[in-house]
N, C-alpha and C positions, 0 to 999 in steps of 0.2 A: 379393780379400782372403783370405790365409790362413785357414782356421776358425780357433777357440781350442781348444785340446783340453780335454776335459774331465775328472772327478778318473779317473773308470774307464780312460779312454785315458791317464794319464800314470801313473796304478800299471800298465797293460800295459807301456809303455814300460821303469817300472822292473824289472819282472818279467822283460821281453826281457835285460836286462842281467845278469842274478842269477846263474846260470853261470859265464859271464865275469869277473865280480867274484870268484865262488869262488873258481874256477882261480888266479885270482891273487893272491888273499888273502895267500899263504903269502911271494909275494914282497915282495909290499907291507909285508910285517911283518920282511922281510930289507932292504928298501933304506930303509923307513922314510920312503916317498913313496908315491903313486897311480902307477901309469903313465901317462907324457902320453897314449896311445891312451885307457884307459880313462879317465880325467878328459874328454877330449874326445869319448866315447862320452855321456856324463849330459851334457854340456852342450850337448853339438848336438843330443841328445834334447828339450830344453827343461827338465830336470829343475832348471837353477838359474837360471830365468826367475817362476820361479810368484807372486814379488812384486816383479818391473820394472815401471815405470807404465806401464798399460797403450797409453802414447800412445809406448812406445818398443816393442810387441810383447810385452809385459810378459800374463803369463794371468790375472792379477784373481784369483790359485788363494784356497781359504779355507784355515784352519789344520788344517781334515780332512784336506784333502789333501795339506800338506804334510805333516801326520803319517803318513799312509798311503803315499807318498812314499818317506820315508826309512826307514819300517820294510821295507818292500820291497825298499828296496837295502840294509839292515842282514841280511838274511837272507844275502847276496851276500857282503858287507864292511864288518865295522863301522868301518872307517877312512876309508872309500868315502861309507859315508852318513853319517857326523860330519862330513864335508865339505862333502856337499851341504846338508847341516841349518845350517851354518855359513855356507855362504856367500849362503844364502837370505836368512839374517838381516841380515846384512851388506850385501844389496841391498835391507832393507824400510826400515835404518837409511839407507843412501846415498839413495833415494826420500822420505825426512821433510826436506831440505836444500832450498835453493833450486830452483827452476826453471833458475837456468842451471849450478849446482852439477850436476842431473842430466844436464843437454846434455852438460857434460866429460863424465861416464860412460859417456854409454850414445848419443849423437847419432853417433858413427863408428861404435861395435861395442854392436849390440844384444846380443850375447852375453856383457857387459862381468861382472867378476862382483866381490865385494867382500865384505872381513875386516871385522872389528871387533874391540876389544877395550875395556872398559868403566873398566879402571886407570888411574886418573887418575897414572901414571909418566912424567912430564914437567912439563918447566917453557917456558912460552910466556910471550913478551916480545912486547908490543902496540907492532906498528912504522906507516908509512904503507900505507893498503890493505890493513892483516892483521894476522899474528902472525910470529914468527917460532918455531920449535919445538925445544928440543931434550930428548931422552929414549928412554927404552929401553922397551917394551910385551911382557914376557914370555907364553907361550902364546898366540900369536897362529894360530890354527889355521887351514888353509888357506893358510897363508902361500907356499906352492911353488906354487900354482894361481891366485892370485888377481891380481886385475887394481889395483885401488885398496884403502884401508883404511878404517876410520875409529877414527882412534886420540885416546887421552881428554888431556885436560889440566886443571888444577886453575885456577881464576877467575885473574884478572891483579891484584887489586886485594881491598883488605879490606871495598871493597864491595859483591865480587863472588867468592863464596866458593865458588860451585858447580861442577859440574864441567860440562865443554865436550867438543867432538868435532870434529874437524879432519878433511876427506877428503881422502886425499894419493894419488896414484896407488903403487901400487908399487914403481916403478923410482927414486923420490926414497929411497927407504926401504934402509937397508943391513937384511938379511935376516941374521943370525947362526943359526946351526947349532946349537943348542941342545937340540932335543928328542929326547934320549937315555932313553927309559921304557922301563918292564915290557910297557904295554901300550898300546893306538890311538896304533901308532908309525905309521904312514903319515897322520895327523895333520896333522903338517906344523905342530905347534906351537909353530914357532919363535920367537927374538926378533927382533924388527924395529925399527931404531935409526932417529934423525932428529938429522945433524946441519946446526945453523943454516938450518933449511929452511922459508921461506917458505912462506905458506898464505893464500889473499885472502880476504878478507871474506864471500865467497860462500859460500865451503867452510867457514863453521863454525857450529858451534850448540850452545846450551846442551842439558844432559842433563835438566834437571828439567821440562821439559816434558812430558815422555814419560809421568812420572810423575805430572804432574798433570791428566792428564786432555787435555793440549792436541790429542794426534791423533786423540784420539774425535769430535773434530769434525765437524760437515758437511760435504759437500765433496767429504773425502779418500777415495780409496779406500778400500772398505769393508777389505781386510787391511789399511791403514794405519789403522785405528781401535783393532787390538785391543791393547789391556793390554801391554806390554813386558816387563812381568814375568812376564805368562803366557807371550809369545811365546821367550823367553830359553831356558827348559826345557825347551820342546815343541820347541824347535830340536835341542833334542841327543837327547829320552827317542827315539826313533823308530830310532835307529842300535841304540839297545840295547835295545830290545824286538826289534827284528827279527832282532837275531846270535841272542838266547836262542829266539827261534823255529828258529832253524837247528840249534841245540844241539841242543835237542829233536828234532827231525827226524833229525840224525844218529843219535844215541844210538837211538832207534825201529828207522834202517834198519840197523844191527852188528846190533843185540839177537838176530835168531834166529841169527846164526854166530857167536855169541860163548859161551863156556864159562864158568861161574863155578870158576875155580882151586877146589881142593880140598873142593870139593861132586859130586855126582851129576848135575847140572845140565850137559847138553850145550849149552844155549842160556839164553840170560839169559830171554828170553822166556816160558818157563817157570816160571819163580821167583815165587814170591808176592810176595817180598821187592823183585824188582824191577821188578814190575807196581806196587808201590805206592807207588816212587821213584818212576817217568815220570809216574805218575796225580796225583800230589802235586805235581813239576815241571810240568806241563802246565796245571791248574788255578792254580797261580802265575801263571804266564805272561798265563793266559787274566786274571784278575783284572788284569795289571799292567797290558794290552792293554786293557782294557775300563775304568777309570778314567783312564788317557790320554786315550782316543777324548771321554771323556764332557767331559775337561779344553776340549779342543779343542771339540768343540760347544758346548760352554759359553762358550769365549769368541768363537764366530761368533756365537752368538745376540748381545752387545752389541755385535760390532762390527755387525753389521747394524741393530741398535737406535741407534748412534751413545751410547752410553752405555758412560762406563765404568766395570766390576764396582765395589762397596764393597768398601773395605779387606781387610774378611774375606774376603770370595769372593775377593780375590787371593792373599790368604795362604792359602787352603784348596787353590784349586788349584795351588801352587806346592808345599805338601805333600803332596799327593795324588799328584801327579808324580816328586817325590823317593822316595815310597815305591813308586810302583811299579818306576823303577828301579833301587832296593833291593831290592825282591821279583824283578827279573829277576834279576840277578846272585846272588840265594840260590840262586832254580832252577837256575841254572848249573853253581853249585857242586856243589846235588844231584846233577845230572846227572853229574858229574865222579865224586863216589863209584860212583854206581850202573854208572858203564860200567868201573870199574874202572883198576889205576893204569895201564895202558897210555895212559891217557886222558893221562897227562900226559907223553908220547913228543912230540918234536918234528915228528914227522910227522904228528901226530895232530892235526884242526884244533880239537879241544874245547879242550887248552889256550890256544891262541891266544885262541879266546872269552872263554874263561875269565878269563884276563890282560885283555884288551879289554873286559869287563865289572868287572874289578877296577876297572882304570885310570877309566872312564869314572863311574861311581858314584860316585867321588870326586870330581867333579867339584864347583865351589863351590857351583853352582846344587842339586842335590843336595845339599849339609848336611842330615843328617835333623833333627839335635839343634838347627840354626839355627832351617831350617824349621818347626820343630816348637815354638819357642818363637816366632816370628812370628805364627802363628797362634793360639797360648795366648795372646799379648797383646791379638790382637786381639778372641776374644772375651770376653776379660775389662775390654773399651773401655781397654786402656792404648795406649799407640803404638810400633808394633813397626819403624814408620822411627829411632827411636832405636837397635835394633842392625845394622839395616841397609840400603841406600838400595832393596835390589829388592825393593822392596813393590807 
């Protein structure tokens, strides 16, 4: 039997790929996909196995490491690791389904991988042995690389109002050409259509389970215990804390052959003014990095407890997440002044970041002012599921 690799062996793995991912950063932001080589570099790596059940080869990884993970290949490609961060999720969601739901998946190709998208943008008609589905699930990311979905649907019935999730393989799904952005163009966050398309009873499940506590259970693997809502935003913060680490890095390695235009200053390096930009970006970073990490151990400690966080602690570390990456994408920015406007030259990979950290921060899960009132609800005991379901 195969060993399991463990988190150190699969941050080298990612760290072996970081290079590679660079180099082609610039294209992937030109075609607006991964290259099939490099997608089947991280996946034959095991890098989007880390929550398969472990009874299909699946590594039992915890949420450290997938944090650590995808900050590794964000350093590479934030397009690269939004991907992986995505499609991880997508396989912890595909693993919460039936027993024989997961046999489709993953019993011919263990290296099976799977989207999600949470919009309940359809309407499902309850036929014999299923549903039938039809509707359109904008920002479906990973959509060019992935194997299955699991896309949302709104209840069938006035006595059944919540929202559901349907696993459809891919190739049932027309794929529209949609994601035309500033920035994390190689994304792949297209829309994916279903028309009149069949779904059996196996392949579906309510969403309010997740949310109530239902995979904290005994049993389940312990990543299948932790919080959803914690797991939602630690799926994406790790692509962009790790570009804003790259930012950094670059910005560091120009600085001594770089000249500040009409100063005395033959090297940035030299500058006071911008020793205490990078000093100021780099303690961002550090701070965005170190509240993450702590997000993440935080929610191993209950999934290995089989308890799931109180309200608060879910809304605290869902804000704690948003602002750290908020706080990356500020450093970014800094960094963008401090190296000067060259920085924002096409050839220049800051802007790409820069753009890729705009785009990504925006992200829904990230709302600051959401989050931010999520949390003032809840420690003020009002109910912050009132403005929104990712509590």
């Amino acid at each position: 039997m195969t060993a399991v690799p463990d988190r150190e062996q699969l941050i080298e793995r990612a760290d072996a790929l970081r290079l590679r991912l660079w180099e082609s950063a610039p294209q992937v932001d030109q075609d607006r996909r991964l290259p099939a080589a490099n997608f089947e570099a991280m996946r034959d790596a095991g890098l989007m196995r880390l929550f398969v059940p472990e009874r299909f080869g699946g590594f039992g990884s915890d949420m450290r490491t997938y944090l650590e993970v995808t900050m590794a290949l964000g350093r590479g490609c934030g397009s690269s690791a939004w991907v992986v961060g995505v499609l991880n999720t997508g396989n912890w969601w595909a693993a919460s389904f039936s027993e024989q739901a997961q046999e489709d998946v993953w019993s011919d190709d263990p290296l099976a991988t799977t989207a999600g998208v949470l919009a309940p943008s359809a309407e499902a008609e309850v036929v014999d042995g299923g549903i039938v589905l039809n509707g359109k699930w904008g920002y479906t990311s990973g959509s060019n690389h992935c194997d299955w979905v699991s896309v949302c649907y709104p209840g069938t019935s006035p006595d059944d109002p919540g929202m559901h999730l349907a696993l459809v393989p891919i190739q049932d799904l027309t794929v529209e050409d949609t994601w035309y952005v500033a920035g994390m163009r190689g994304t792949g966050s297209n829309t994916v259509v279903a028309h009149n398309l069949f779904v059996p009873s196996h392949r579906l499940r309510p969403v309010a389970p997740f949310f109530a506590g239902d995979n904290a259970r005994d049993g389940a693997e312990v990543n299948q215990r932790v919080s959803l809502a914690g797991l939602l935003p630690l799926s994406l913060a790790g692509a962009q804390l790790g570009q804003a680490q790259a930012a950094l890095d670059y910005a560091l390695e120009k600085a001594p052959k770089r000249a500040i235009t009409t100063t005395a200053y033959t090297s940035q390096a030299e500058s006071v003014g911008f020793q205490v930009d990078v000093a100021e970006a780099s303690s961002m970073i550090d701070a965005a990095v170190q509240i993450t990490r702590q997000a993440a151990d935080e929610l191993d400690s209950y999934a290995v407890s089989g308890a799931l966080p109180e309200t608060a602690v879910r809304t605290r570390l869902r804000l704690n997440m948003a602002w750290a990456v908020r706080t990356a994408y500020q450093a970014v920015d800094l960094l963008m002044t401090a190296h000067g406007s060259s920085a924002f030259a096409e050839v220049n990979p800051l802007q790409r970041i820069w753009r890729d950290a705009a785009v990504g921060s925006r992200h829904a899960a990230f709302n600051t002012r959401i989050t931010q009132e999520l949390h003032g609800k809840a420690l003020l005991h009002q109910n912050p599921a009132a403005v929104s379901f990712l509590v």
